[in-house]
C-alpha positions, 0 to 999 in steps of 0.5 A, a space after each residue: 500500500 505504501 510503495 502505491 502511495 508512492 508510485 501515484 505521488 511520482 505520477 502526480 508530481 510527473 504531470 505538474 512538473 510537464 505543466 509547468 513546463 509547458 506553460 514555461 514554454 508558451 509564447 504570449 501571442 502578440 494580439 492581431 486583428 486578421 493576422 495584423 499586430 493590433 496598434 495599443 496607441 495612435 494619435 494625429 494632429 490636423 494642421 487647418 491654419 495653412 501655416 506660412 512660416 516654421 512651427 513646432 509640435 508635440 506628437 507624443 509627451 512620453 510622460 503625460 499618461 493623463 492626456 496622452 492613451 499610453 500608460 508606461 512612460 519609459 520610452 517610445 516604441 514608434 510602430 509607423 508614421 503618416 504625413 499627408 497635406 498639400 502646399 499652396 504653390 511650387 516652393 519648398 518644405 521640409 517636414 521632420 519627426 523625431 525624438 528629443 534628446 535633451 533639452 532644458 530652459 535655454 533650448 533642446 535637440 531633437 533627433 531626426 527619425 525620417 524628413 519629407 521633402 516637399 519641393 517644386 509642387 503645388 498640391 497633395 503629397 502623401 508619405 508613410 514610414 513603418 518599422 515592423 511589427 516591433 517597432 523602433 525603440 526611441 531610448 535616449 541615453 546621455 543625450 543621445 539615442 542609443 539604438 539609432 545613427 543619423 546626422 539629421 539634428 535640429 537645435 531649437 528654442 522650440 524644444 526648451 521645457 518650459 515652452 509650451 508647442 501645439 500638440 495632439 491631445 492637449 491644446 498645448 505641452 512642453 517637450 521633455 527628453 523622450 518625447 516624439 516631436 514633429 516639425 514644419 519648416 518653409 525651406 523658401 518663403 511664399 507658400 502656405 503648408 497644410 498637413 494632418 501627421 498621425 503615429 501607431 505607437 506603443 511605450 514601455 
């Protein structure tokens, strides 16, 4: 009787260790709408005012989790970004988006992830740039980001931390290290620029 209590305990113990490691062994699937990775956030901004000269905005404060979807505020994890809008006549612009990578009361520098150039047209442009199914991470580190090269910078009044820019989900918000930002600058005067940028993003 003794050596079946044995036997059964042994039976037992096998089937809760192969569980456990089957469990151990499970890939936490990624959540899909029709075998596509769902998006956990996205947001835009519509430029209606046809601006006429350079401006800054705030795509996504990696801090602000009131005002902003995302909950965790440790990085950015960019999934893709759409630009689309028209210019008024045949001058040129430059549309970029990027990461700040410091930046305090005097001024700050963003790092540029992708430029639109839009020159020598009058009308619609549309352009899109997407970074997988996992995304890039923007992790800054001592001022710079360390999982990206690129000598695209611009060093701007407009990033300092205590002024405030348009931004997507609040009338306006200062940028901080980490923070998604965007761009509009009139290469050559005498046209008007009007745009609607959105981002699919996540943030760890």
């Amino acid at each position: 009787m003794k050596r079946l209590g044995v036997v059964v305990f042994g039976a037992a113990l096998a089937i809760i260790i192969a569980l456990t490691w089957q469990a151990c062994q499970t890939e936490i699937p990624v959540p899909r709408v029709n075998n596509i990775p769902r998006t956990p956030y996205s947001v835009c901004y519509e430029e209606t005012e046809s601006i006429d000269a350079d401006k800054a905005y705030l795509l996504v404060d990696l801090s602000d989790n009131t005002n902003w979807p995302h909950t965790a505020t440790n990085l950015v994890v960019v999934k893709r970004v759409w630009l689309y809008g028209a210019v008024s006549s045949t001058h040129t612009w430059r549309a970029s988006w990027g990461v700040i990578t410091e930046n305090d009361a005097t001024n700050g520098t963003a790092q540029w992830l992708g430029t639109a150039r839009v020159a020598n047209v009058s009308g619609v442009f549309n352009t899109r740039r997407e970074f997988g199914e996992h995304g890039l991470s923007l992790r800054v580190a001592s001022g710079a980001m360390d999982n990206f090269g690129g000598n695209s910078t611009l060093e701007s009044t407009s990033w300092q931390n205590d002024t405030a820019i348009s931004s997507t989900v609040a009338t306006s918000g200062t940028v901080g290290v980490g923070d998604l930002v965007f761009y509009a600058d009139e290469v050559t005067d005498g046209s008007t620029l009007d745009f609607t940028v959105c981002v699919d993003y996540d943030t760890e």
